[in-house]
C-alpha positions in Angstrom: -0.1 -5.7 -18.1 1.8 -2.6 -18.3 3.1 -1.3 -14.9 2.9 2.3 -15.3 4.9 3.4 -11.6 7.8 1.1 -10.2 10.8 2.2 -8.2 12.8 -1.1 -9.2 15.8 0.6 -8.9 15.1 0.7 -5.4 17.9 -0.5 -2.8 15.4 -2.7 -1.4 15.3 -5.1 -4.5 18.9 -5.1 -4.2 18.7 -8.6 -2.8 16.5 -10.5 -4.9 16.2 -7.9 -8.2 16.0 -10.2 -10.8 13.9 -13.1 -9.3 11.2 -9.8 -8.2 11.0 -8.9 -12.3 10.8 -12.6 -12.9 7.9 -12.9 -10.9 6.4 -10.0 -12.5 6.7 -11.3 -15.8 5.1 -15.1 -14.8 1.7 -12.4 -14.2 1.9 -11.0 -17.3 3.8 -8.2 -16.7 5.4 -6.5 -20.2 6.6 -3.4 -19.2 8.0 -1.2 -16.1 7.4 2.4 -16.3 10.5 3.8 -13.8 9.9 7.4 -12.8 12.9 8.9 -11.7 13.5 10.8 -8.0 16.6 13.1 -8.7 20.1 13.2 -9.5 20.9 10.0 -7.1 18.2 7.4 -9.0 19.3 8.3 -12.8 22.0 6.2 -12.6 20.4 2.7 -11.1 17.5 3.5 -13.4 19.4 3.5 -16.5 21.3 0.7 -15.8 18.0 -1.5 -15.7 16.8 -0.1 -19.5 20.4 -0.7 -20.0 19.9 -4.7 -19.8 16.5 -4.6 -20.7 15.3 -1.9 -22.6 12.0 -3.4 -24.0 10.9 -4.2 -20.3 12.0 -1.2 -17.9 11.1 1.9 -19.1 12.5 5.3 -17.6 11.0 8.7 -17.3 13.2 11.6 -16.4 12.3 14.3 -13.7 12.5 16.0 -10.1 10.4 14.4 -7.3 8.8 16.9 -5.0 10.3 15.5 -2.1 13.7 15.7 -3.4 13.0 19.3 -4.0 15.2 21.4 -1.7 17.4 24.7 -2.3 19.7 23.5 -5.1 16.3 22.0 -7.1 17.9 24.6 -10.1 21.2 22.3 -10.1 18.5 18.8 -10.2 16.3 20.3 -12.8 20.0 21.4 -14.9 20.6 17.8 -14.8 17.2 17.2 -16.1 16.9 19.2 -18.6 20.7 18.1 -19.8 19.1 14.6 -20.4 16.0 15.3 -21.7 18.4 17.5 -24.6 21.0 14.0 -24.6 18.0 11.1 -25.2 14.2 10.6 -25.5 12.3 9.2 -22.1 8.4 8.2 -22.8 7.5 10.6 -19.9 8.4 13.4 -17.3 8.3 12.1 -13.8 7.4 12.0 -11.0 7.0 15.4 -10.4 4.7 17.3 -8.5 3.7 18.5 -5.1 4.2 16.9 -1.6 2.8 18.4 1.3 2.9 15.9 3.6 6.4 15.6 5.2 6.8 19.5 5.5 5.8 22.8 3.9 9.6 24.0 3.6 9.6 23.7 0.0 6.3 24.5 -0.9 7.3 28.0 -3.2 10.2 25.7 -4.5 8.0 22.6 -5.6 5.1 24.6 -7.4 8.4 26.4 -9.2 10.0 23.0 -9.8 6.4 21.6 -11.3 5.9 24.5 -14.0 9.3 24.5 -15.0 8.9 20.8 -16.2 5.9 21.7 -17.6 7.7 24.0 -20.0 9.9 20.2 -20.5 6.9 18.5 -21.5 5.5 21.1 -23.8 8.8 22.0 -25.2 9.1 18.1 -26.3 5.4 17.3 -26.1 5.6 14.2 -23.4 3.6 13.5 -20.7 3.9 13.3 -17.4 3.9 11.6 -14.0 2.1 13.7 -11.1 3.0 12.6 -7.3 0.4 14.9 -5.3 0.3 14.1 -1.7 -1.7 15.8 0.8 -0.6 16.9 4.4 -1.0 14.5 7.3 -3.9 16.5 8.2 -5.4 17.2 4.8 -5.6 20.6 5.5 -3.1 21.7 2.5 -4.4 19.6 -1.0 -1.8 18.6 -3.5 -4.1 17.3 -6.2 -6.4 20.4 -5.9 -3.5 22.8 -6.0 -1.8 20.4 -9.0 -4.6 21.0 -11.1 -4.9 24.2 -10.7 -0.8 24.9 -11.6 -2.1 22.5 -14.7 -5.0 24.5 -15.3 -2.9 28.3 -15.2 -0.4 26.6 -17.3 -3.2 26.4 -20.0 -1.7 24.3 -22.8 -4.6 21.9 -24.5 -1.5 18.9 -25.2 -0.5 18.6 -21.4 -1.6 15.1 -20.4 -0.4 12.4 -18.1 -0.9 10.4 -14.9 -1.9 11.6 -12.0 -0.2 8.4 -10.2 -0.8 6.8 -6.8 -4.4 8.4 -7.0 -6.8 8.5 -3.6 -8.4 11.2 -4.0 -12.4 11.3 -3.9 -14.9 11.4 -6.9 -14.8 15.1 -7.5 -11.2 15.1 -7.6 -10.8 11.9 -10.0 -13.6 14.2 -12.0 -11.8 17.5 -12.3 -8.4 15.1 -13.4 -10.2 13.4 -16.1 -11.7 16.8 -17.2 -7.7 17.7 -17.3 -7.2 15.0 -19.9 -5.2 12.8 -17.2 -5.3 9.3 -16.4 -5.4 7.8 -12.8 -2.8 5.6 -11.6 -4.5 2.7 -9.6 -2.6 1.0 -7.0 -2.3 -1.0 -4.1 -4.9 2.1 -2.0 -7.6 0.6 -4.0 -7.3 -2.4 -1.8 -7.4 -1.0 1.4 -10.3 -1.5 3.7 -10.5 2.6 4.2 -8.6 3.3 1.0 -11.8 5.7 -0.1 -11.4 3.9 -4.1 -14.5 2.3 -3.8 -16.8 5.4 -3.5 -14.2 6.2 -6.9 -14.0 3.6 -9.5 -17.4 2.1 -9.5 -18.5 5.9 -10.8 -15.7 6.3 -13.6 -14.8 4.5 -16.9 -12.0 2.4 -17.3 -10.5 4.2 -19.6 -9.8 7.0 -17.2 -7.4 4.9 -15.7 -4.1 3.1 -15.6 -2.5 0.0 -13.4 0.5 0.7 -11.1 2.3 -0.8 -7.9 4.4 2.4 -6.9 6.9 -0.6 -5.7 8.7 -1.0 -2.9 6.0 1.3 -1.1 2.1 0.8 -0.6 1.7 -3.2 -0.9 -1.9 -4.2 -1.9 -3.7 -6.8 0.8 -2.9 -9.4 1.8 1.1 -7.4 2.0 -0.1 -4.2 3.1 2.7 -2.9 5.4 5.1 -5.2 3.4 7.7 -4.7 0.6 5.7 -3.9 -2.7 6.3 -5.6 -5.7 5.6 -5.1 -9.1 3.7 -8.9 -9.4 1.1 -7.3 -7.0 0.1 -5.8 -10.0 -1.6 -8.8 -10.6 -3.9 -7.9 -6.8 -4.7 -4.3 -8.0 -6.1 -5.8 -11.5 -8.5 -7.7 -9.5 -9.8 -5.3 -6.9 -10.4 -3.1 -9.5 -12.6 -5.5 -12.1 -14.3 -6.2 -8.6 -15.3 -2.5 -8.1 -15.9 -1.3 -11.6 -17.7 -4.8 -12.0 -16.1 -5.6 -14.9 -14.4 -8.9 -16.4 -10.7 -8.9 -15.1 -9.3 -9.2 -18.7 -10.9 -5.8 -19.5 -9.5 -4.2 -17.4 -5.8 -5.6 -18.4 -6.7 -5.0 -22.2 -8.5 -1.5 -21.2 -5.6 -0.5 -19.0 -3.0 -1.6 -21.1 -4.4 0.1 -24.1 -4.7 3.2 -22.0 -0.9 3.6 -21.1 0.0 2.7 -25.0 -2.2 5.4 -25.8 -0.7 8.0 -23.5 3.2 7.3 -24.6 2.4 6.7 -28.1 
């Protein structure tokens, strides 16, 4: 399995770090994709590639929620190490409407700026599009239409942490993205099973999102990336497929992606 969206630089693995990425590997677990959040995260990030570079993969971008007036000084930083090194993607970056609408002008300028990044070194990217409490403001409508204005026929990615409903999993795929599948497709009101029983599984790609949004039975616990292993099977349960296609499907789709 490759898990395409961890935080394991997280301060809440701080405790137990090593015996949480041993636990990922005994489930089969051969990569982490890390997206980045901003200036604070590079460093912890780095340090995990740093001691295991095969297994803990960075990306390299400017979260939407950590979007705020100095986001030119974040995405200076960004840019300075996309020049310094190669990271497999650009993430997470994106739109987040859910918190507050301060920023709203300054995210959507944040996003197409490091969409010029992944043209200008042809990498994809990692979407976070979250919709207001209320759902009256849409993040993955309003990302695909900033993708769709941006109009370059190489832009591809994930569109991670996807719960959105079949028309909106439809106009990503027409996008040439890939949904990231987590621990939502679990839930009991998650929405993914009126989703994945209606796509193909190579639309899509496995991810924990870890330490947030624990599949059952740990909803409302710490995530962790061996809950991977719970996503894998919820999903060959709703797409009524054999479990180890969707791990060589899934797999297959992220090498594809980064490669």
């Amino acid at each position: 399995m490759i898990e395409t969206h961890a935080h394991i630089y997280d301060e809440k693995f701080d405790a137990d770090r090593n015996e949480m990425l041993q636990r990922a590997k005994e489930v089969g677990v051969k990569e982490v994709w890390m997206p980045n959040c901003s200036s604070e995260t590079i460093g912890g990030m780095l340090a995990l590639e740093e001691n295991e570079p095969s297994f803990c993969v960075p990306m390299m971008g400017l979260h939407p929620c950590y979007v705020k007036e100095d986001f030119k000084d974040e995405l200076t930083i960004v840019t300075k190490w996309l020049e310094e090194r190669q990271f497999k993607m650009i993430g997470e970056i994106g739109l987040d409407f859910y918190w507050d609408l301060t920023f709203v002008k300054e995210q959507e300028e944040a996003f197409l700026e490091q969409l010029l990044l992944a043209k200008k070194y042809n990498i994809p990217i990692c979407i976070h599009s979250r919709n207001s409490k209320k759902n009256e403001h849409n993040a993955i409508i309003r990302c695909c239409e900033l993708i769709e204005e941006f109009n370059w026929e190489g832009l591809r990615g994930i569109f991670h942490c996807f719960s959105g409903n079949l028309e909106e999993a439809k106009r990503i795929i027409g996008l040439n993205f890939l949904l990231g599948i987590g621990g939502v497709a679990t839930f009991k009101k998650g929405g993914l099973d009126k989703v994945l029983p209606y796509i193909e599984i190579e639309n899509i790609v496995l991810e924990t999102d870890s330490p947030y949004l624990a599949p059952v039975p740990f909803r409302g616990k710490r995530n962790e990336v061996s809950y991977i292993d719970l996503v894998a099977d919820r999903v060959a349960f709703l797409m009524t497929i054999e479990k180890q296609e969707v791990l060589r499907c899934t797999d297959a789709n992220a090498k594809e992606l980064i490669n």
